[in-house]
C-alpha positions, 0 to 999 in steps of 0.5 A: 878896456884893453890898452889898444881899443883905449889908444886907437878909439877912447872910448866905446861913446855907448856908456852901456857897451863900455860898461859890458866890456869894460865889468862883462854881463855881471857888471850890467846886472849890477848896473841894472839892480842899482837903477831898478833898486832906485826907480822902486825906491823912487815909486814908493817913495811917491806914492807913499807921499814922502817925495813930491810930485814934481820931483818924482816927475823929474826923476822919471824924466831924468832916467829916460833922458840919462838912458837916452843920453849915454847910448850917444855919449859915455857921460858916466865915464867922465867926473861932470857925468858922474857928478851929475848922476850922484846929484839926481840919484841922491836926492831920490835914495835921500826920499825913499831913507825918508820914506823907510824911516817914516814907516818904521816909525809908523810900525813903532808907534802902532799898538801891539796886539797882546795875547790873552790868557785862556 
């Protein structure tokens, strides 16, 4: 943000306006691939059974809450917001690693089909 906004206001209280401000509409886009790139993960994760339901459940929860949250307050702004968020996020991308690597392995120890002569 500009030095003047920062020394009238501080900040924007609206993590997501201070993100449009601060990176413009690609720093959003690049916000918003990471959090659909995470929930996706996340989604395949538990379906696939890698990551347990409660802890799907408190991923879910934890993004509407976080979404909600910095509407009030630029939480991600400060180093106990950004603390918080890499805790949660890690643990989901850490399952969906997890799930990756179990299917590969998966893929790995299928049979080949081979091709007969004719």
């Amino acid at each position: 943000m500009p030095q003047r906004i920062k020394d009238q206001y501080g900040h924007l209280h609206n993590y997501f306006l201070e993100l449009w401000v601060a990176y413009g509409l690609l720093g959003v886009a690049v916000f918003a691939a990471l959090a659909f790139w995470v929930g996706r993960g996340t989604w395949l994760a538990w379906r696939s059974g890698v990551m347990p339901n409660d802890m799907a459940l408190f991923g879910v929860s934890f993004f509407i809450y976080w979404v909600i949250v910095n509407q009030f307050e630029s939480y991600n702004s400060f180093w106990t917001g950004v603390f918080v968020h890499n805790l949660v996020v890690g643990g989901l991308v850490t399952h969906y690693w997890r799930w990756q690597l179990t299917r590969a392995r998966d893929d790995d120890s299928q049979p080949q089909p081979t091709s007969q002569p004719e």
